[in-house]
C-alpha atoms as one frame of an Amber mdcrd trajectory, in Angstrom:
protein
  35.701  12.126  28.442  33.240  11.815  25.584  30.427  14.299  25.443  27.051
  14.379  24.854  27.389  16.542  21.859  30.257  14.139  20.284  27.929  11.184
  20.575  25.535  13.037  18.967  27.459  14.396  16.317  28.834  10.613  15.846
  25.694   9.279  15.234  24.819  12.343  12.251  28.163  11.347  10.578  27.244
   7.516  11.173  23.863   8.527   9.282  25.761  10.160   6.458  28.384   7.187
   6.104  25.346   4.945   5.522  23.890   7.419   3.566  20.599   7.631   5.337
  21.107  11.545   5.780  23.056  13.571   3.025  25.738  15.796   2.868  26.903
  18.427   5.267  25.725  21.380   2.855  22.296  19.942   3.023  21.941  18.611
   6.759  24.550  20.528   8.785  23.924  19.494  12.579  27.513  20.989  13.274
  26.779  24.640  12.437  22.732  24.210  13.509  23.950  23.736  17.056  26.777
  26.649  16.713  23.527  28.365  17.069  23.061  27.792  20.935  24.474  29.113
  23.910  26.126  26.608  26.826  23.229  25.758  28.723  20.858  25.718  25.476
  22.995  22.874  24.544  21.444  19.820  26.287  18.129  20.462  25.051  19.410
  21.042  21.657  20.634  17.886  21.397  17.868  16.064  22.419  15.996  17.638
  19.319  19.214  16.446  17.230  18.864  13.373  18.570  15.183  13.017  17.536
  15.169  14.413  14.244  14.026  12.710  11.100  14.870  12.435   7.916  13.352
  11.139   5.082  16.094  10.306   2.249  14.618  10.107  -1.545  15.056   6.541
  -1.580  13.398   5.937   1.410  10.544   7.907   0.351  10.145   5.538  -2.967
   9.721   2.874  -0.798   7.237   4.414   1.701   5.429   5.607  -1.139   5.322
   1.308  -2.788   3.901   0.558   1.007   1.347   2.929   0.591   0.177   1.472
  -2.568   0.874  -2.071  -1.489  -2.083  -1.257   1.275  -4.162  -0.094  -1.158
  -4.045  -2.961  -3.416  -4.290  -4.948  -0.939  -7.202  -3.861   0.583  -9.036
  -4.360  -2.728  -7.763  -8.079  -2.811  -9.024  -8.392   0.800 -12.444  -7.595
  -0.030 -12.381 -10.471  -2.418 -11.468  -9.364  -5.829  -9.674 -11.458  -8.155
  -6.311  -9.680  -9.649  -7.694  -9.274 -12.970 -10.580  -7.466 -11.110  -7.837
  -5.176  -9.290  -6.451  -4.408 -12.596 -10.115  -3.374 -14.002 -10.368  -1.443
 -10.905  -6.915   0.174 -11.418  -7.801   1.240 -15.200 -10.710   3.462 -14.084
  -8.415   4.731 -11.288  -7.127   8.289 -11.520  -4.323   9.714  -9.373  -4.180
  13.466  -8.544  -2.657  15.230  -5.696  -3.331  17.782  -2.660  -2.593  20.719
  -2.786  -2.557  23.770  -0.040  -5.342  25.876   1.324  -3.881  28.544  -1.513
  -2.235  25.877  -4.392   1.196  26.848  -5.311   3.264  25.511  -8.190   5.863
  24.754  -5.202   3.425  22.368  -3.521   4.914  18.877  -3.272   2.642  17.278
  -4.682   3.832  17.894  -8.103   6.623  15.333  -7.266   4.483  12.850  -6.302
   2.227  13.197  -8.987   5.144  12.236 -10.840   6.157   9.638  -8.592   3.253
   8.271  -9.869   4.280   7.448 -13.252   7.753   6.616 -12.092   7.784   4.385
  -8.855   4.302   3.066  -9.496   4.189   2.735 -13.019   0.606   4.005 -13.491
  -0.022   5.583 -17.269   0.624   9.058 -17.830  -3.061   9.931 -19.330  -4.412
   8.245 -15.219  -2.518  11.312 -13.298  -4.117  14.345 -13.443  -4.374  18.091
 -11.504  -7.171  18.387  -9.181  -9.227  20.268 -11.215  -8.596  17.773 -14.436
  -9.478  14.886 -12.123 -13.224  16.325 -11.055 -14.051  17.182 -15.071 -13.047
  13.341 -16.167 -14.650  12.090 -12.459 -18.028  13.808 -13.794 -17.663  12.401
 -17.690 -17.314   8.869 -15.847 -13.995   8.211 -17.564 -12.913   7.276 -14.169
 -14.590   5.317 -11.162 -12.371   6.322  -7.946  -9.743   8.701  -7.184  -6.404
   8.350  -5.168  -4.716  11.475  -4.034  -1.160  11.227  -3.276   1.180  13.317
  -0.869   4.220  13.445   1.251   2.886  14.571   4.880  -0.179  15.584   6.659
  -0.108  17.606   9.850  -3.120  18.948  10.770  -5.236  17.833   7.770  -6.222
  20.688   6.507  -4.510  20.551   2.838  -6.712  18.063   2.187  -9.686  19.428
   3.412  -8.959  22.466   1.543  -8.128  20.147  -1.568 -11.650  17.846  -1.417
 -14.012  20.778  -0.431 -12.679  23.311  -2.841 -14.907  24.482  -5.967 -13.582
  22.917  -9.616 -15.208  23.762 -12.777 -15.325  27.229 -13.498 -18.386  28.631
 -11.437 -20.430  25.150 -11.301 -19.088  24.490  -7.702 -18.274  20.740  -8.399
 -15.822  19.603  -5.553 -14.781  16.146  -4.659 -17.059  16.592  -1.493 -20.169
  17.105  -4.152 -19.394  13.861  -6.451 -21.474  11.761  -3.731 -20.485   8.494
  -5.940 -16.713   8.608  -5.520 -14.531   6.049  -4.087 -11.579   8.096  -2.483
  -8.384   6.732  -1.112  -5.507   8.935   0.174  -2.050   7.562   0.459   0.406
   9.817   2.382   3.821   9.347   3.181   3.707  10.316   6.576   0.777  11.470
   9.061   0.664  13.016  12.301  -1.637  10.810  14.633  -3.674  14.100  15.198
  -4.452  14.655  11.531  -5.091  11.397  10.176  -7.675  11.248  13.320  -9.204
  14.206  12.242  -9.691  13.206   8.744 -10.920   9.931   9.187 -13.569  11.662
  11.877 -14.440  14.022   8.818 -14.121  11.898   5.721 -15.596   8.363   6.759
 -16.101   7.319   3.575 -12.252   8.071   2.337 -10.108   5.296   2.893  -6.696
   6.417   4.251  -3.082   4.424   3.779  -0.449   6.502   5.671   3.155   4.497
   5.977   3.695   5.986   9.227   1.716   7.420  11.927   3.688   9.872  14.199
   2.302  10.053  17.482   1.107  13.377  19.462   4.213  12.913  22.146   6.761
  13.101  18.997   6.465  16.843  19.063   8.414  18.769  21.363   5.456  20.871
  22.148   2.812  18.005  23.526   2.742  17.740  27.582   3.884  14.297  27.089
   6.839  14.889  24.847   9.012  11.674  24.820  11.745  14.215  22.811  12.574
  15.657  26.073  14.344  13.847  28.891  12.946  14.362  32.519  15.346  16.702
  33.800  14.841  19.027  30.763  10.465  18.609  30.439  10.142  21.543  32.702
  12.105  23.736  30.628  12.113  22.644  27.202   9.370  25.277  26.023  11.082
  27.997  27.701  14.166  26.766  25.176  12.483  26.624  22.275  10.773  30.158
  22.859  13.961  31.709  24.008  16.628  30.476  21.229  13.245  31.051  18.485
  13.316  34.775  19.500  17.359  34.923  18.744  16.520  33.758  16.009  13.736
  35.862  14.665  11.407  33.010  13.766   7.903  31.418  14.876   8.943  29.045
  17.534   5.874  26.415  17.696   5.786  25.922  14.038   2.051  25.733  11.728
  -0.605  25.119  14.036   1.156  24.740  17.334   2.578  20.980  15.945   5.863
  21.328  16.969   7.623  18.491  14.895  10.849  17.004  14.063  11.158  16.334
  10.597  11.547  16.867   7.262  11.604  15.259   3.794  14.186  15.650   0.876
  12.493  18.000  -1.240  11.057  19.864   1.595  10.586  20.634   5.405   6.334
  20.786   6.563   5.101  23.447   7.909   4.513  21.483  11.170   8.266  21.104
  11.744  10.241  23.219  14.585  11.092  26.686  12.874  14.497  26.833  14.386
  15.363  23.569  12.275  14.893  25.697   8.999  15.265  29.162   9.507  18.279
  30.662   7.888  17.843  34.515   8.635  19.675  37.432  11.168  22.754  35.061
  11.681  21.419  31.565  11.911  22.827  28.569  10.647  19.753  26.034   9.786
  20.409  22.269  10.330  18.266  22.454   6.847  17.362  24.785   3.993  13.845
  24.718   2.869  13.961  24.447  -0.304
């Protein structure tokens, strides 16, 4: 009799074949559910089975769609493609950073994703703070920051309220002639709400919206089949405290993915943690 876990585990290696997920030393569902007891299983497997993963190639091409709305918004609104160009020239890229900006924030790759999958000049993609000074000299018209995921929205709002320029408390938020456009990979229905409700006047070009019943943690949870809704938080509490992690992940989001070069914040804990004994299905790196 085939199993729920060997149909499971069939369709991970069918992913890997294909090359859609990567190796076993970088995505191990195998040891990541050696984690569970018996009658954890089941609902273990329905967050294997709803997991998502976003390969480097697939990631180049999200991050083309993104643009591709961009652009073609402007040629919407009427503008010739010589005028898009024009527009393009005084166009520099930057990227957002967290409420405390790291070296190890993603958006260092995509600021070089820039120049690579994009093909925008080197001298257009700049760090935050570089983008406000040549914003304020009017070397550029409009800014677009780029980035991988937003969850609850508040990297960004950290990114376009925070203070540039020494002490002269120039944000983005201050520069009241800016055009801003934002192109993330991927964005949680809740966030990108929440933004647009804050930031009108930024125009936002997410490839994919993830809806609110995508985490395991809304009431409406479509991760969860219906004979395991009533218990599924009880699960993810109980096998989070073996494991000596958060269990509802940043912000109560409670999500099911993760990215090549990293794994949000908003993402399930006990997908990434890798301490007292347990065996990650993957490694934040």
């Amino acid at each position: 009799m085939v199993t729920q876990k060997a149909i499971s585990l069939a369709r991970c290696d069918g992913f890997v074949d294909l090359q859609i997920w990567p190796q076993s030393h970088t995505l191990n569902p195998r040891g990541w559910l050696s984690n569970f007891l018996p009658d954890e299983l089941p609902y273990a497997l329905s967050l294997l089975d709803n997991f998502i993963y976003y390969s480097e190639p697939l990631v180049d091409r999200m991050f083309e769609e993104a643009f591709t709305g961009l652009l073609s918004r402007l040629l919407w609104s009427g503008q010739s493609i010589t005028a898009v160009r024009q527009v393009l020239d005084r166009t520099c890229f930057t990227f957002v950073t967290g409420e405390t900006p790291r070296v190890t924030d993603s958006g260092h790759i995509f600021a070089r994703k820039v120049r690579q999958v994009l093909g925008i000049s080197e001298h257009q993609i700049l760090y935050p703070q570089d983008a406000i000074k040549h914003i304020c000299l009017t070397n550029f018209d409009s800014v677009v920051f780029v980035d991988d995921f937003i969850g609850s929205g508040s990297q960004f709002i950290a990114t376009w309220t925070r203070s540039y320029m020494d002490n002269l408390s120039v944000s983005f938020e201050s520069i009241s002639s800016i055009q801003a456009s934002y192109i993330p990979l991927v964005a949680t229905n809740h966030g990108i709400k929440t933004l647009r409700g804050v930031f009108p006047n930024v125009n936002f070009y997410p490839t994919n919206v993830v809806p609110d019943n995508m985490s395991a943690l809304d009431q409406n949870s479509i991760i969860w089949p219906p004979d395991q809704k009533a218990n599924a938080i009880n699960f993810i509490k109980k096998a989070s405290n073996r494991a000596g992690c958060s269990w509802d992940g940043f912000n109560d989001q409670g999500y099911l993915l993760a990215f090549y070069h990293s794994v949000p914040d908003a993402t399930l804990p006990i997908f990434w943690h890798d301490r007292n004994g347990w065996i990650p299905l993957i490694r934040r790196t």
